[in-house]
C-alpha positions in Angstrom: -76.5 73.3 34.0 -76.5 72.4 30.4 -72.9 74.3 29.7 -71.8 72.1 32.8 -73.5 68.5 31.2 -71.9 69.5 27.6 -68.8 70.1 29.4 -68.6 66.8 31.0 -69.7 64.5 28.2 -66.9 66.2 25.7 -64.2 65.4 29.5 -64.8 62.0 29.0 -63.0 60.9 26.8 -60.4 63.7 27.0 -57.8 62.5 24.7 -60.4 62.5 22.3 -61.6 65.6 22.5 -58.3 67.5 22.9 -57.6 66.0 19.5 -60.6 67.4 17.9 -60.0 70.9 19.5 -56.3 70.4 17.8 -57.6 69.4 14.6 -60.2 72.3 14.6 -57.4 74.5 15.9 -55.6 73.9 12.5 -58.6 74.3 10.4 -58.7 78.1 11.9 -55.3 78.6 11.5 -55.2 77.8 7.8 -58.8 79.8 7.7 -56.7 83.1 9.1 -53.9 82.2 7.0 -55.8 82.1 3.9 -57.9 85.1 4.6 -54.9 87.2 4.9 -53.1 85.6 2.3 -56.3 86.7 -0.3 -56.9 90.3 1.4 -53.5 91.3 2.2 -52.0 91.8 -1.1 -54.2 93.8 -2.3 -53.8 95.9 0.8 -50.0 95.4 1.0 -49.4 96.3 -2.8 -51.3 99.6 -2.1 -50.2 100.7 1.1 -46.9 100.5 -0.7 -47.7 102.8 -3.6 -49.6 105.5 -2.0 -46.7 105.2 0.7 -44.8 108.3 -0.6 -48.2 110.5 -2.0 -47.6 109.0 -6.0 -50.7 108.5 -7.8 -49.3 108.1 -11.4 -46.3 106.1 -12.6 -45.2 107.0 -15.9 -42.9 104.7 -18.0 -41.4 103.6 -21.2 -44.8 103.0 -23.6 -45.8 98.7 -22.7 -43.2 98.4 -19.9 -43.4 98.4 -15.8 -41.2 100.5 -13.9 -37.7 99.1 -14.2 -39.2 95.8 -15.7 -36.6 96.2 -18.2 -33.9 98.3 -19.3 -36.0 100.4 -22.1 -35.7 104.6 -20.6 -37.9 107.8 -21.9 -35.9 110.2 -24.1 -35.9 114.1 -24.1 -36.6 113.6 -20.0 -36.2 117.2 -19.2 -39.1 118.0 -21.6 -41.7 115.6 -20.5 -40.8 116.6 -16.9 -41.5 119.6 -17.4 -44.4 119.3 -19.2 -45.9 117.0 -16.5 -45.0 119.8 -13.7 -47.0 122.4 -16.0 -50.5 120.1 -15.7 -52.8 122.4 -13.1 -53.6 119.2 -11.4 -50.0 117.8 -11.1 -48.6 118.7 -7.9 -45.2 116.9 -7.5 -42.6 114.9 -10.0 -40.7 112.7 -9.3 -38.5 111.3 -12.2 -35.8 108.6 -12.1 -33.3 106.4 -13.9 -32.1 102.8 -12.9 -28.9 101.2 -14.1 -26.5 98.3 -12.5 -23.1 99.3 -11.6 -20.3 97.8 -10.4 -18.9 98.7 -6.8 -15.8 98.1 -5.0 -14.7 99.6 -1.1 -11.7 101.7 -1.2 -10.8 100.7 2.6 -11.7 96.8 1.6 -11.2 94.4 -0.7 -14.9 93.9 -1.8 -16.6 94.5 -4.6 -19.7 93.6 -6.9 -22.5 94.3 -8.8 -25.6 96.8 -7.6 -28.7 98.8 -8.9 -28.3 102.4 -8.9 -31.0 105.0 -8.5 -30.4 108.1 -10.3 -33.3 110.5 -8.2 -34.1 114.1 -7.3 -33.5 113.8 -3.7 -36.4 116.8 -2.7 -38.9 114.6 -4.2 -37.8 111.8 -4.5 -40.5 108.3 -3.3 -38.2 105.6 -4.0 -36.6 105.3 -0.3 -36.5 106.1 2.8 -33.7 107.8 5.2 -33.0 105.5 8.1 -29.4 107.2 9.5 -27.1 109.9 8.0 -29.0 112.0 5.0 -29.8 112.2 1.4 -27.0 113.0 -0.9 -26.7 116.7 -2.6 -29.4 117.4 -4.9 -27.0 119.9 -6.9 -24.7 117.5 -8.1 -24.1 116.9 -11.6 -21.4 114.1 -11.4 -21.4 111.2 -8.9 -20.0 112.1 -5.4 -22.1 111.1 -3.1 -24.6 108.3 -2.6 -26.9 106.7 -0.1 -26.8 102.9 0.0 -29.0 100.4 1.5 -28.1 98.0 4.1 -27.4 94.7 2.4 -24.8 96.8 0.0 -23.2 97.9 3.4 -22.7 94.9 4.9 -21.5 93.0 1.6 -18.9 96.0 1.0 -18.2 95.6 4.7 -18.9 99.7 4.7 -20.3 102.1 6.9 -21.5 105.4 6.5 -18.9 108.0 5.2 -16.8 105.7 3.8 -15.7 105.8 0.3 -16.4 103.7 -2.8 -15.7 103.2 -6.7 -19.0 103.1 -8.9 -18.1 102.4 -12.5 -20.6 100.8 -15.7 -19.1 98.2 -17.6 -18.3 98.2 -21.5 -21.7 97.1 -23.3 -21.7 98.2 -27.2 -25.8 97.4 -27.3 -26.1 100.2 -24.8 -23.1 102.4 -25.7 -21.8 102.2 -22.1 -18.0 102.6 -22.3 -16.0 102.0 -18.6 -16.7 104.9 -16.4 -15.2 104.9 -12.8 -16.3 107.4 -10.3 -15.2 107.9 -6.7 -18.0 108.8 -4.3 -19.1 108.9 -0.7 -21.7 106.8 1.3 -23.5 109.8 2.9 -26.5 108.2 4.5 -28.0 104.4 4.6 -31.6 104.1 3.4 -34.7 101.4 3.0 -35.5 101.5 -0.7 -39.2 100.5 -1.3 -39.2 98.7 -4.2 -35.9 96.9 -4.6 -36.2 93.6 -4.1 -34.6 92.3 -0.7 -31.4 90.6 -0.6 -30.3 93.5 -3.8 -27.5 95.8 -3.1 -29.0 99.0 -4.0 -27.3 103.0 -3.5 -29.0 106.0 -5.1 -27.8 109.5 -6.2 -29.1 112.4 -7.9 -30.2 112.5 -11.0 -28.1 113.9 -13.3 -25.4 112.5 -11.6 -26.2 108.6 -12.3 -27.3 110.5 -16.2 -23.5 111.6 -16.4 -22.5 108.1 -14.8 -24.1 106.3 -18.1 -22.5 108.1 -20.7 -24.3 108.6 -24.2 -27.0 106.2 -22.9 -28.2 108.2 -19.7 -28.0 111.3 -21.8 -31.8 113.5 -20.8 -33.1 109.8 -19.7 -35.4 108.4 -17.4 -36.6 105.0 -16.5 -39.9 106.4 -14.3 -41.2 109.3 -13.7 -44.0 109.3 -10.5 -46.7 111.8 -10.3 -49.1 113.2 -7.5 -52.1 114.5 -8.1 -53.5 117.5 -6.3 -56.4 116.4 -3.8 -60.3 117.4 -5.0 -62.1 118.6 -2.5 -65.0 116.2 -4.1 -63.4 113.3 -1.8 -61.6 110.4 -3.1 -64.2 109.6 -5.8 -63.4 113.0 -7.1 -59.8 112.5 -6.6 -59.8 109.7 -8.4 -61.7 111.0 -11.2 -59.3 113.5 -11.6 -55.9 111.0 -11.9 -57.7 109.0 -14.5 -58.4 112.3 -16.2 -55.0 113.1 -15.9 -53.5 109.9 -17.2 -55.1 109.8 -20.2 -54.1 113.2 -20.8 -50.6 111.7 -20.7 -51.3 109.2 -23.3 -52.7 111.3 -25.6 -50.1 113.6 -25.0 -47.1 111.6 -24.6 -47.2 109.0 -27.4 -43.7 106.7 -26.2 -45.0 106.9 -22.8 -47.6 104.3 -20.5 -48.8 106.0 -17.2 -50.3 103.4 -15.1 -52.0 104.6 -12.1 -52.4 103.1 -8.4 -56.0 101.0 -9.2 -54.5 99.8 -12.2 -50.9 98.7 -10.8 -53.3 97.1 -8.4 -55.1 94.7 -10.9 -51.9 94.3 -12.9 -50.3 93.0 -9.9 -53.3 90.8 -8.9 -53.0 89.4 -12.5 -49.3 88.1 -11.7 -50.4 86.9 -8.1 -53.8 85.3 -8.9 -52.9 81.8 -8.2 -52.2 82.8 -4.6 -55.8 83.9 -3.6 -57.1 81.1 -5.9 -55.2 78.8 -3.6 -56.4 80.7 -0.6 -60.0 80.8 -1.5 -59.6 77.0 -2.2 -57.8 76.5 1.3 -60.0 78.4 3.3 -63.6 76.7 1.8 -61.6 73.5 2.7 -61.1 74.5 6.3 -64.3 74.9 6.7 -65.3 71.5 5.3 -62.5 70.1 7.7 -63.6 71.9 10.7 -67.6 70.5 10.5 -66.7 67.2 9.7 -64.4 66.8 12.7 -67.1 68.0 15.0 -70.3 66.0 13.4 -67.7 63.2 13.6 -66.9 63.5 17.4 -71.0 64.9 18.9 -72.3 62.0 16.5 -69.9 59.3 18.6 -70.4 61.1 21.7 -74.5 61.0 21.3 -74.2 56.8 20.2 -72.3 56.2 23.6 -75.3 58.2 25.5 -78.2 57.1 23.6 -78.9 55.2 27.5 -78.7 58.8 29.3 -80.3 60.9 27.2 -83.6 58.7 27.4 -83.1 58.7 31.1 -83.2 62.6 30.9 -85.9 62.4 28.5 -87.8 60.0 31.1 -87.2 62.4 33.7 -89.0 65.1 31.7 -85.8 66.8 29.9 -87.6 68.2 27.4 -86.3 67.6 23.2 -84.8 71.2 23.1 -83.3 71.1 26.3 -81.2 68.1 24.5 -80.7 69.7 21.1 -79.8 72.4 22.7 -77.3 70.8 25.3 -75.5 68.4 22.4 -75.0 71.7 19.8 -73.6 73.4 22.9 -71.1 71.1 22.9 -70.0 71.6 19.2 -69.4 75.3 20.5 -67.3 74.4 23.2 -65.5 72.5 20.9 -65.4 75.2 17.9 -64.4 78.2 20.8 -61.3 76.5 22.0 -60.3 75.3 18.4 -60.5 78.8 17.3 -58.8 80.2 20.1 -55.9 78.3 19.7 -55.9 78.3 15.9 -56.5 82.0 16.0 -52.5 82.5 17.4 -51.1 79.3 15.7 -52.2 81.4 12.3 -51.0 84.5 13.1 -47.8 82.4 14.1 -47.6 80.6 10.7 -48.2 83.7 8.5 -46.0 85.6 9.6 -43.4 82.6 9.1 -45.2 82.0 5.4 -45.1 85.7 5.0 -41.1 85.6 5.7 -40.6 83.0 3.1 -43.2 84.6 0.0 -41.0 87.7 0.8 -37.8 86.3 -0.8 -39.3 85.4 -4.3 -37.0 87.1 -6.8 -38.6 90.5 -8.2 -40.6 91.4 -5.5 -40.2 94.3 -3.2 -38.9 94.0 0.2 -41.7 95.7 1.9 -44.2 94.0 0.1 -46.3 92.1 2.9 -48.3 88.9 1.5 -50.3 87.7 5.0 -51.9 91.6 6.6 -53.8 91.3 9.0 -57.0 92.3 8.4 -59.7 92.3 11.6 -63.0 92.6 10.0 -62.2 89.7 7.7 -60.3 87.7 10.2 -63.3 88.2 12.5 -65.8 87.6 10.1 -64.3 84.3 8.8 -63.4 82.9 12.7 -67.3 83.5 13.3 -68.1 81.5 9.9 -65.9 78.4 11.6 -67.5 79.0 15.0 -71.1 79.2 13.7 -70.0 76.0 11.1 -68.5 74.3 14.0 -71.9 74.6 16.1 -74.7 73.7 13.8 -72.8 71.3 13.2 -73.9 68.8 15.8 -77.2 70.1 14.8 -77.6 66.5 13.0 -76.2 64.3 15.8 -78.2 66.6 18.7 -81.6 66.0 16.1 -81.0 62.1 16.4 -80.6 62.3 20.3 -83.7 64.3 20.8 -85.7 61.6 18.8 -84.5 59.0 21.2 -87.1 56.6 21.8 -87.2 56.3 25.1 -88.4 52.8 26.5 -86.3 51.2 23.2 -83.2 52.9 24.7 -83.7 52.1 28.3 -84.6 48.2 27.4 -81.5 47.9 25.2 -79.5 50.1 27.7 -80.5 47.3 30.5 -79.6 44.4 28.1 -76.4 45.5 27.4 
């Protein structure tokens, strides 16, 4: 009876109320968006790192991976070193250059990034058709490219290219042109998208740069054997281990997981400042359009509620009827706003994904349900206490007051 009531006083003045539910629907759909906005990078960024079983990223002492050109001399040795640790379990070391590239069946050329890896262990990509090239080779013949470098080479998969470095004194690159063969195409995990990217082994890309490549390497990832203590344990043990890099290794920085994390969070902390901002404003948004709407609602019936209250409608049974309505109102706003968000992030998340830098599979709106869930109840719960104010001023109605001026008007 009272859903029925609450139902037909929001129908009557429908135009009115379907705005309301619109404008609440928004206020959900930014809520959502800005939830996932300020958990999903955290659980993007980490999702991404642990992707391939790397706990420890060890680089050039003060830089990031392949945040500039600066590479770790006497590579074999620290490698090696690094595989002797009892709780190192796999190595993955690499080197990162541009090159130029031009199609020997086309006319098209240009500039890429080159991954010099050991394909058996490698964590930097993924196979998506053909294979890996040869882990045995010492000079560049084969290579594994990504898709945007196919289709800007207008290439396929066992075609041949030219690589070559150009001339750069600084670095003591002389011109070096090598033919190779596009033996597989791959999704590389950290380049950023839109970059032509190919990979090949190791020493191959070493050989490639000359004098400059000579025993280098830009990164070298480490995993770290499981504790049977559980992750606590586990992660115990990878701090241990990376300070016993440090120590060890004076021109290196290892940076593990939790702390690529924070760094990362550092860079992106104006985003969940903005979202935390957004979403608290949502909720302002969403209880003001509701008081607004019960409270005009409740001034037009001031007349009918005393007639139910001379009837013997008890005061709860009118708070309770009015605040029902500022549920209705807060259930179909969220319903609608809950698949306008997921709509919109994954629009927004499209567009964050292009900023220069990033990589391609780093996801900026994820959703999460607990949070989502959590935050949509917030809203609903905001939404219905809500017209606690307006249902507290119908159930003081003064009855014979409202029914004289009810009469005069």
């Amino acid at each position: 009876m009272r859903a029925t009531l609450a139902f037909a006083s929001l129908w009557r003045h429908p135009m009115r109320t379907l705005l309301a539910i619109f404008g609440l629907a928004i206020a959900a759909a930014l809520l959502i968006d800005m939830v996932m906005l300020a958990t999903g990078m955290r659980a993007s960024f980490k999702s991404l790192l642990t992707s391939r079983g790397y706990e420890l990223r060890v680089t050039p002492r003060g830089t990031l991976p392949f945040d500039t050109e600066a590479t770790v001399g006497n590579a074999a040795a620290l490698v090696a070193s690094l595989r002797a640790h009892p709780d190192i379990e796999r190595v993955s070391p690499s080197v990162g250059t541009t090159v130029q590239i031009a199609s020997t069946r086309t006319t098209q050329s240009g500039s890429a990034f080159a991954l010099g890896t050991q394909p058996d262990v490698q964590g930097e990509y993924s196979v998506l058709s053909g294979r890996a090239p040869s882990a045995t080779d010492s000079t560049l013949r084969e290579v594994i490219a990504n898709t945007v470098l196919l289709a800007r080479l207008q290439v396929s998969v066992g075609d041949t290219i030219n690589v070559s470095v150009g001339r750069s004194a600084q670095l003591r690159l002389s011109e070096v042109a090598e033919r190779a063969v596009i033996v597989g195409e791959a999704r590389f995990l950290y380049v950023p998208p839109g970059l032509p990217a190919i990979s090949a082994p190791l020493r191959a890309v070493q050989s490639l740069l000359g004098e400059a490549g000579r025993d280098r390497i830009s990164l070298a990832m480490a995993s770290i054997r499981a504790d049977s203590g559980g992750a606590a344990a586990t992660s115990a043990r990878t701090e241990a281990v990376r300070t016993w890099i440090e120590q060890t290794h004076a021109r290196v920085t290892a940076i593990s997981t939790e702390t690529a994390i924070v760094q990362v969070e550092e860079r992106l902390a104006y985003f969940r400042q903005l979202a935390l901002i957004l979403g608290a404003l949502s909720l302002v948004i969403g209880v003001l359009l509701v008081t607004t709407l019960v409270s005009l609602s409740v001034n037009e019936r001031l007349g009918e509620l005393a007639v139910l209250r001379a009837i013997g409608v008890a005061r709860s049974g009118i708070l309770h009827q009015i605040m029902l309505e500022g549920l209705m109102l807060g259930f179909a706003g969220i319903a609608i706003g809950l698949g306008l968000g997921l709509i919109t992030a994954r629009w927004l998340n499209a567009i964050l994904r292009d900023f220069p830098g990033l990589p391609a599979d780093l996801d900026f709106f994820v959703w999460s349900p607990e949070a989502a869930w959590k935050s949509l109840a917030m809203l609903l719960v905001a939404a219905t206490l809500a017209g606690a104010w307006p249902a507290w001023r119908a159930s003081k109605v003064r009855v014979a007051q409202a029914l004289r001026e009810e009469a005069i008007g």
